[in-house]
N, C-alpha and C positions, 0 to 999 in steps of 0.2 A: 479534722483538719489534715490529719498526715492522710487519710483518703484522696483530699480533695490532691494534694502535695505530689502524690503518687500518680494521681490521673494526669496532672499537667506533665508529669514527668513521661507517660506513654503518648502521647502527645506529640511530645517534642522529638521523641525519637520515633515515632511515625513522619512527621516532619521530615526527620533527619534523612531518612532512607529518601522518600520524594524527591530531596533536592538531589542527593547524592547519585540514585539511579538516571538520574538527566547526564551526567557526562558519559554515560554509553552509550545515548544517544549520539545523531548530529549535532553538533559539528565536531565533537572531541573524538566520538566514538574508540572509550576506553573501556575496552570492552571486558575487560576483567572486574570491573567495577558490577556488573551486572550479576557475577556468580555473586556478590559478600552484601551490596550495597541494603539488598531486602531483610539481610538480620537486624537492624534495630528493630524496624517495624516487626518481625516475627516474633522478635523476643518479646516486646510490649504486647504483644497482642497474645499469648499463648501464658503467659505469668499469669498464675493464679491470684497473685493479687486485682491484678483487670477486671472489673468488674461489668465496664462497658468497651466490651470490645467494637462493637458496632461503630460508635463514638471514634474510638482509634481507627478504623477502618478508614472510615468517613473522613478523615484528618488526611490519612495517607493518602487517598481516593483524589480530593478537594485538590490537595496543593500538586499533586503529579500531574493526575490531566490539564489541570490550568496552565502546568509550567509550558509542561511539552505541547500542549496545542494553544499556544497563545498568540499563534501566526495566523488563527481565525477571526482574532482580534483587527487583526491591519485590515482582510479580505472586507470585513465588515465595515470597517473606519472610513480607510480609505478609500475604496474603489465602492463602496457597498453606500456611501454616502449616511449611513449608519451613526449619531451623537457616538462619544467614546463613552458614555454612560452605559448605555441600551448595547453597546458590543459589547464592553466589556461583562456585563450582567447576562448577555448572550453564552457566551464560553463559562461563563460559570453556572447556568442551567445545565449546558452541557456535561461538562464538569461534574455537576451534582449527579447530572442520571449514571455515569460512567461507574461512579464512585459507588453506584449502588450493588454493584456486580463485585465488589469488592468487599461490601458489607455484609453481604451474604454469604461471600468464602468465610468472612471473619467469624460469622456465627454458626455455619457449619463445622468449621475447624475445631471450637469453641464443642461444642456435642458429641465430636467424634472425641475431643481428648477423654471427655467423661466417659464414655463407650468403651478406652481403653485403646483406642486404633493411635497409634504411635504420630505422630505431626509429620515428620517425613515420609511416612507411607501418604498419610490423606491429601496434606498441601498440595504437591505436584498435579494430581488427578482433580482434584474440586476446582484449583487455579483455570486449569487447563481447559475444562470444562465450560466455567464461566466465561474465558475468553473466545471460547467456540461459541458461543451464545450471543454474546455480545458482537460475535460477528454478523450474526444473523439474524436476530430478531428486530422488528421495526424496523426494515431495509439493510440493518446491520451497519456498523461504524470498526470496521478490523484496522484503527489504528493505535499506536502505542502497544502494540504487543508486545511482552518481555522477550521474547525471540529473539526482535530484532533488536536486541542490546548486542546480540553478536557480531554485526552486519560489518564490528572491527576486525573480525577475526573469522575470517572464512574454514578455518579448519572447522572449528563446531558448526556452522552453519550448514557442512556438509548430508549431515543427517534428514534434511526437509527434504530429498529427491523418496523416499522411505516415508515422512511422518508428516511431512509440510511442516512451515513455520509452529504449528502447532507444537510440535515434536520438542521444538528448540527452546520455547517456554516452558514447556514441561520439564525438560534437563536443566535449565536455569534455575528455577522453582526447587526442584530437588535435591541442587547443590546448596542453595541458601537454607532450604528449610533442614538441611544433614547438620550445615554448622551451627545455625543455633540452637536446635537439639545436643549438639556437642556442650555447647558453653554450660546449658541447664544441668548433662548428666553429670559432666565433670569431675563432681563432687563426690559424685557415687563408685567414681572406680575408673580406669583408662577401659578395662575388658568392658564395659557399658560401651564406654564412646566408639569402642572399637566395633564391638557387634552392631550399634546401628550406624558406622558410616563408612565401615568396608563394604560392602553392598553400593552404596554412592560413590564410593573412590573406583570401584571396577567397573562399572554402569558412567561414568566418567570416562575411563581410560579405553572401554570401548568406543566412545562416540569417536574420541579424540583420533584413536588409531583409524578407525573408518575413514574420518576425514582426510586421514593424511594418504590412508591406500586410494581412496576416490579420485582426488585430486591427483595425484602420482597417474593413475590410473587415466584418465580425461585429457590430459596434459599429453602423452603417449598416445592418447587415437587419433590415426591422421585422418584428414579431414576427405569425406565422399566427393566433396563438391567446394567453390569457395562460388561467392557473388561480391561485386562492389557496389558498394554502396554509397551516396554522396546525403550527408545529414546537413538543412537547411535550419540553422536558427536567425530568424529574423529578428528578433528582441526587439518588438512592436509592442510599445507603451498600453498600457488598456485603456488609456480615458483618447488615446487617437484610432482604437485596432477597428471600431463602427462607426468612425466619424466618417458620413457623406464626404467631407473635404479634405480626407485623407486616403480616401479607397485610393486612387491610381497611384498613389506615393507608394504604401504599401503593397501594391500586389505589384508597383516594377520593382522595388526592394528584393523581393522572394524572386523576380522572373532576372535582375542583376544579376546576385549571387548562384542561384542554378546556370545561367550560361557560364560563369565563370568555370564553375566545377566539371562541365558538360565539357568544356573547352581543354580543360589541364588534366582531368582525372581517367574520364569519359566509361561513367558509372553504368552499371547496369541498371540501378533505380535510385531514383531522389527521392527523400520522401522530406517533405513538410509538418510542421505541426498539428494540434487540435485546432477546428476553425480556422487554419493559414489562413484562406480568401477572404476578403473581408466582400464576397458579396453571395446571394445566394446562385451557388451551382448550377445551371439550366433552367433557370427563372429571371435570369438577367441576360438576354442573348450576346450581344457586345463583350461583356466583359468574357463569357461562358468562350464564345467564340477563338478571344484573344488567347486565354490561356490553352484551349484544343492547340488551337495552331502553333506555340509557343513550341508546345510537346511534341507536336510533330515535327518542327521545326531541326530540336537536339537530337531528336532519333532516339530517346530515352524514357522510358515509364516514369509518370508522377503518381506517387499516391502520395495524398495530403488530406485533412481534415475540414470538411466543409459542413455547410449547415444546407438542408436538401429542403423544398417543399415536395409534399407528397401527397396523394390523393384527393387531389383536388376536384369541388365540385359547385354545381353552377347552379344558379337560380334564373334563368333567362343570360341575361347580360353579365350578372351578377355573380362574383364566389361565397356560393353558400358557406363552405365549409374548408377545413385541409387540413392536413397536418405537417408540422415540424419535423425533424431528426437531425440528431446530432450524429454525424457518418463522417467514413473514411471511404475516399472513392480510389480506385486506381485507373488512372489515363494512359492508354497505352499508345504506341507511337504513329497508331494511325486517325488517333486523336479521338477517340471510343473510350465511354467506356466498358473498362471487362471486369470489376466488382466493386460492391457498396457491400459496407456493413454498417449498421445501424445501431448505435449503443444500445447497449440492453442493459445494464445497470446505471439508472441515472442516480444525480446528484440528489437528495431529497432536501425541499426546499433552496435547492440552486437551480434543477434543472426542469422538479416540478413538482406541484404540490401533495402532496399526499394526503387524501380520504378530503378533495379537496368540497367535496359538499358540506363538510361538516367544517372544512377551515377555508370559510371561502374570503375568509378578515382576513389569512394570513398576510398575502401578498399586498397589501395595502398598510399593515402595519409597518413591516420589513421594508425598505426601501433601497432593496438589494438586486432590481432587476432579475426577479426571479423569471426563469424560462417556463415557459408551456410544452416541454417536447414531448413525443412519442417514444415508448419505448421499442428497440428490437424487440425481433422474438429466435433468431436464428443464429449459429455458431459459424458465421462463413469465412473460407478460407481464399485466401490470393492464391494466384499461381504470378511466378516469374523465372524463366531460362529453368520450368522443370521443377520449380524446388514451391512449398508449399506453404504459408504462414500466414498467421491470425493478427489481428490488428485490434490490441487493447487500447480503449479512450479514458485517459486521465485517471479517474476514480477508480475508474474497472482492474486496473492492476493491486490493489491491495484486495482482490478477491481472488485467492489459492484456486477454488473450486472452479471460477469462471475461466479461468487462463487452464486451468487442466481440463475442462469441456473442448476446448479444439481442437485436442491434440487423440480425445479417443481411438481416431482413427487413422492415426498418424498426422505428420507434419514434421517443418522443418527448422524456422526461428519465429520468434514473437519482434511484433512490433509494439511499441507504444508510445502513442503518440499523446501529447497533454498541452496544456497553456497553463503553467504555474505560473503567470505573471501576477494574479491574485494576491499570492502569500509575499510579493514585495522582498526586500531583503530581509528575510527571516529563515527560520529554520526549514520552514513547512516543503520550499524544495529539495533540502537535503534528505528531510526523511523519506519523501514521493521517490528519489531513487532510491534508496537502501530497499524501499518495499520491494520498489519492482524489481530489484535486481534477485532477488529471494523468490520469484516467480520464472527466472531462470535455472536454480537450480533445480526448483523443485522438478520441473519439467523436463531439463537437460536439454534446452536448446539455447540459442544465442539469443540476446537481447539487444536491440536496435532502439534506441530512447531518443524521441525529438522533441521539444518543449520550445516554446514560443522565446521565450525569457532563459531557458536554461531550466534544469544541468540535463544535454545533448549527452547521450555516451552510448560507446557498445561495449556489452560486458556479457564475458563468453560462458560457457552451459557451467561452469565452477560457480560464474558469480562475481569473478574478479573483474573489474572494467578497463578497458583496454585503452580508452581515450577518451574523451570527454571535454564539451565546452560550458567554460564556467557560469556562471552568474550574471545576467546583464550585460553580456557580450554578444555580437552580429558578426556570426561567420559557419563556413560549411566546415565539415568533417567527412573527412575522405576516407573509409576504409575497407579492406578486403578481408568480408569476413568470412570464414572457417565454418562449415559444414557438416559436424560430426556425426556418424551411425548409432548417435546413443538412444536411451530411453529412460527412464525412471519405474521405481515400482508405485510411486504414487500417481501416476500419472496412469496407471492401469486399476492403483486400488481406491484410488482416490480418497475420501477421508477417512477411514477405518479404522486409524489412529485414533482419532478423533473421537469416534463411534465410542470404542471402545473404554477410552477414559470416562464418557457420558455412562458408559452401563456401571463401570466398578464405582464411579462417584456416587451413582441412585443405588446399588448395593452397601456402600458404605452408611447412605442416611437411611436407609431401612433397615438396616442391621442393627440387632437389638443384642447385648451382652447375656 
């Protein structure tokens, strides 16, 4: 009985950490919450009374990913036409698979303590690891990473131009698993607590000072170049953004608002959201036509988000075949265009099916409007007035690796462009910025964010945002942005970091005492 007494009691303070690590999240982002809030959970799970740690794992696992991603819930409900049964039983498969990466730190952690390898040394590295795994395996899902519990406090965040977001989980991870190691030895001596969490307090206090010289640093270099820029949020409902009898309302809406800007700011480039057009690009002449001439009209570049047909082919009269893509086009002022990029990491199961011979039920069960696109294959960069940048679609910004593919050979800012109108009012587009903006440091260039719905912002190579429009709001954002001569080391080393925690983690589970 006192077994069973015990196990509800790890449990509940599994639990406890789950709820608690959500306010380092959006919307509070208290971000000191994120170094302490993981010790219930570490304690229950490393007490040699625990006997199922897995169990505790899985607890923690279940109630965090459901909390923090339960704005999949609405996407599905609402717009997805989805029962709230079948979504909500949706995010909690999800949930379950997430939780499973967690159950396996638990039981590795759990081996290494018997092996004798200290909880603070193994946590950080196995954590870190997992969450590099889960970014990538089966298309990968890199959301809810402990990282970005920082996303309050940009000093620590400074570290990811070095380590990527990865880095900043790991420092997290490190600090929590220092203090409940502290609580355990305690007992045994302060010289215990002191030899394993001075190590953690100096490996602390260096991040800490980096961030503060970096930023000092960043803030001091004047700028090669500046461009203006004119940000277009249209905040176009989803269930009117493909309606036949709302195409011309919305596309004069986006062509209202750009003259205005064109007229008072008189920008070097407007840029529009994911999908802005509600028609397709050079497949509808009339509309394709009005928006050419519109551009030529301001005398100013559009890049915006449109949906393209492509290689299309004929059976007599007939179109045998084609394909889709989800792309960003740039219109230049002579009403041409001068570059498309073609998302290369799609949505799975939004944008299209995966291993779809073998799920070819899915899209019939789901009644989520699932897309058929094409994926890119190519890293292509804009040019505008000289300066060079890449244009990440929606999803694609919570992938480190992908946004530091365009910059190998230089470049100058990132864009990204998305339609978080999906996630409704809920958290899910606070978190889509905190990611992206974490893909500005890592890279050290400026970040230019447009979103159908909201949150519009540009946030500069630190990370800090400089402006921003909020939530369910229709209006431009006018700004001149700053050009800096920097770089990153992650951005030349790309995940090595990463790498690296993956070899010492497989050295720690094959290491025999």
């Amino acid at each position: 009985m006192k077994t069973v007494n015990k196990s509800y009691r790890f449990y509940l303070l599994s639990a406890l950490s789950a709820v608690l690590i959500q306010a380092a999240y959006p919307p509070l982002r208290v971000s000191v919450l994120g170094f302490i809030s993981l010790v219930p959970f570490f304690y229950s799970l490393i007490k040699e009374e625990n006997q199922n740690p897995a169990r505790t794992a899985l607890v923690f696992g279940v109630v965090f990913f459901f909390i923090n991603q339960f704005w999949i819930y609405h996407s599905l409900h609402y717009y997805g036409s989805m029962p709230a049964p079948s979504a909500i039983a949706t995010v909690m498969i999800l949930s379950f698979y997430e939780s499973l990466y967690v159950v396996l730190f638990s039981i590795l952690v759990k081996n290494m303590l018997k092996k004798g390898i200290p909880f603070t040394l193994s946590a950080p590295f196995l954590w870190t690891s997992l969450e590099y795994l889960r970014g990538h395996l089966f298309t990968g899902f890199p959301w809810s990473l402990t990282g970005y519990t920082q996303t309050g406090a940009l000093v620590t965040l400074q570290i990811a131009d070095i380590t990527s977001i990865y880095g900043v989980s790991f420092l997290v991870v490190l600090v929590n698993a220092s203090i409940t190691e502290a609580l355990l030895l305690y007992k045994r001596g302060a010289y215990r607590v002191l030899l394993r969490t001075l190590p953690v307090i100096v490996l602390l206090a260096l991040s800490v000072g980096y961030g503060y010289y970096r930023l000092s640093e960043i803030d001091h270099t004047g700028a090669k170049k500046t461009i203006k820029v004119s940000l277009v949020q249209g905040n176009i409902e989803q269930d009117v953004k493909w309606n036949p009898d709302y195409q011309r309302e919305v596309l004069d809406t986006y062509l209202k608002l750009t003259k205005e800007a064109a007229d008072k700011f008189h920008p070097d480039l407007v840029i529009w959201p994911e999908s802005a057009l509600p028609f397709y690009y050079g497949s509808e002449p009339e509309l394709t036509e009005k928006l050419n001439s519109f551009v030529k009209e301001i005398n100013t570049p559009l890049l915006t988000g449109s949906m393209l047909v492509r290689g299309i082919e004929f059976n007599g009269d007939e179109v045998s075949d084609y394909r889709v893509t989800n792309s960003a086009i740039l219109i230049n002022t002579d009403g041409k265009l001068s570059y498309i990029y073609d998302k290369i990491h799609l949505v799975p199961f939004g944008e299209y099916v995966p291993l779809r011979r073998f799920l070819f039920f899915f899209d019939k069960l789901v009644p989520v409007g699932i897309g058929d696109f094409s994926r890119g294959t190519a890293f292509v960069k804009g040019k505008i007035r000289g300066l060079r940048f890449c244009t990440v679609i929606c999803f694609e910004a919570a992938f480190p690796e992908l946004v530091k593919s365009f910059f190998v050979d230089g470049g100058d800012f990132i864009v990204n462009i998305t339609n978080d109108g999906w996630f409704g009012k809920t958290t899910g587009p606070l978190q889509h910025l905190d990611i992206a903006l974490v893909r500005a440091i890592e890279n050290r260039k400026p970040l230019i964010r447009v979103a159908n719905t909201g949150v519009s912002a540009v946030v500069e190579p630190t990370g800090r945002v400089v402006k921003k429009i909020g939530l369910f709001k229709r209006g431009v954002l006018n700004e001149e942005v700053e050009i800096k001569p920097l770089d990153s080391l992650y951005t030349r080393w790309g995940d090595l970091f990463s790498y690296l925690c993956l070899i010492i983690s497989g050295l720690f589970i094959f290491y025999k005492n």
